[in-house]
C-alpha positions in Angstrom: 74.0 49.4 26.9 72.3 51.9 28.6 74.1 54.0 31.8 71.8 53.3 35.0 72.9 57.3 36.2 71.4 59.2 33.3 69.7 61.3 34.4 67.8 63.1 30.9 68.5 67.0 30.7 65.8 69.0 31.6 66.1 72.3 29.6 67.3 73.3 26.1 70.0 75.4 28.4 71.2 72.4 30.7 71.4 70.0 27.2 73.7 72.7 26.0 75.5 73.3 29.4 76.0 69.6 29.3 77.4 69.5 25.7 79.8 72.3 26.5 81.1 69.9 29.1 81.3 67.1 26.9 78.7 65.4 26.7 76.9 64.1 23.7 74.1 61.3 24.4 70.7 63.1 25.7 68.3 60.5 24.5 64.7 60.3 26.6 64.5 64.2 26.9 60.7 65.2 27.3 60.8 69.4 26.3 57.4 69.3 24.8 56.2 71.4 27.1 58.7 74.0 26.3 59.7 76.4 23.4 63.4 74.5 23.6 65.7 77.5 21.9 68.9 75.6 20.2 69.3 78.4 17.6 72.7 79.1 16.6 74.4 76.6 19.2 76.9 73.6 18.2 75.5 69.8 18.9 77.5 67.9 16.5 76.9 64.6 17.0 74.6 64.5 19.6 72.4 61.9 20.1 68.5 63.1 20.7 67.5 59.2 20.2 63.7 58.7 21.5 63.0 62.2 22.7 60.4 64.4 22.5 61.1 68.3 20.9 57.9 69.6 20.2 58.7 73.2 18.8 61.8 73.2 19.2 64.3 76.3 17.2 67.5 74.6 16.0 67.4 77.2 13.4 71.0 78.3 12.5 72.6 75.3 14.4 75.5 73.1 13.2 74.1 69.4 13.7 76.5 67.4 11.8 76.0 63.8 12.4 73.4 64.2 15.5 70.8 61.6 16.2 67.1 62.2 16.1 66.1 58.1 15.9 62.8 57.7 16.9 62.3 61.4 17.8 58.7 63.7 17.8 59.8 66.6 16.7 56.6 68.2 15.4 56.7 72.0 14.3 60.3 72.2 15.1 62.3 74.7 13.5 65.3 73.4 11.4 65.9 76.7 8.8 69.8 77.4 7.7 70.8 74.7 10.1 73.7 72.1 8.9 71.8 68.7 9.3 74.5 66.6 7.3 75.2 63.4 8.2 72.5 64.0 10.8 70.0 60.5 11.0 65.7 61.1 11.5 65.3 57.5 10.5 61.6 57.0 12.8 61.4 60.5 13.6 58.6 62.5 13.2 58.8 65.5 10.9 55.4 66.8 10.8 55.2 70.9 10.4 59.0 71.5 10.3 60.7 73.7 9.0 63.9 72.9 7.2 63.9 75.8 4.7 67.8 77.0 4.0 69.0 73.8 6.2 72.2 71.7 4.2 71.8 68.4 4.3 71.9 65.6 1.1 68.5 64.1 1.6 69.7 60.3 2.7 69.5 61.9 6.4 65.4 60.9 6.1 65.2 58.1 5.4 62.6 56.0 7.3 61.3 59.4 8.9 58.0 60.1 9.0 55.9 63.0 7.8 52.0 62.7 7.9 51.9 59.1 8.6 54.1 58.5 5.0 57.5 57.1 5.5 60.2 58.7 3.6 61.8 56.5 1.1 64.9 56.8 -0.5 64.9 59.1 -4.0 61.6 60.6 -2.1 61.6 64.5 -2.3 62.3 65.9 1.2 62.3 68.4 3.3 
């Protein structure tokens, strides 16, 4: 079901205005044309279903259980970040970085990294 008023964030700052305000679905966002800086800030579970976060620094964040279905999130920076629980299933993964990041590895399942799916058992990040 899909709210007719969304309006999609348009900034890294208004998605984490927003989430201070209680809000958790920001699915649709387009910040590829900006260096989005998440570093260090608290999404958990937020849902980033279907956007596009090219470059975008979620280094040091806490994103327990967030969303990234059927994201592009090419050359984004995940290093020391908490991604557990967090779901890429159809996300793209190409150049990021998850060096340092906690996660247990089912979180990747049915991503995609250079055109390979990720299959279960499969050694990644």
């Amino acid at each position: 079901m899909t709210d007719s008023n969304y309006v999609p964030a348009q900034s890294a700052q208004e998605v984490i205005r927003r989430y201070a305000l209680g809000e958790r679905r920001f699915t649709d966002l387009d910040l590829a044309l900006e260096r989005s800086i998440f570093q260090g800030v608290t999404l958990v579970d937020a849902v980033f279903d279907g956007s596009v976060l090219y470059e975008a620094n979620f280094s040091d964040a806490d994103l327990r259980g967030a969303s990234f279905r059927l994201t592009d999130i090419k050359c984004a920076d995940f290093r020391n970040a908490d991604v557990r629980r967090a779901c890429f299933e159809g996300a793209m993964v190409e150049a990021t970085r998850f060096e340092g990041a906690t996660y247990r590895g089912d979180e990747f399942v049915g991503a995609y990294c250079y055109s390979n799916t990720i299959k279960p058992g499969d050694d990644f990040p």
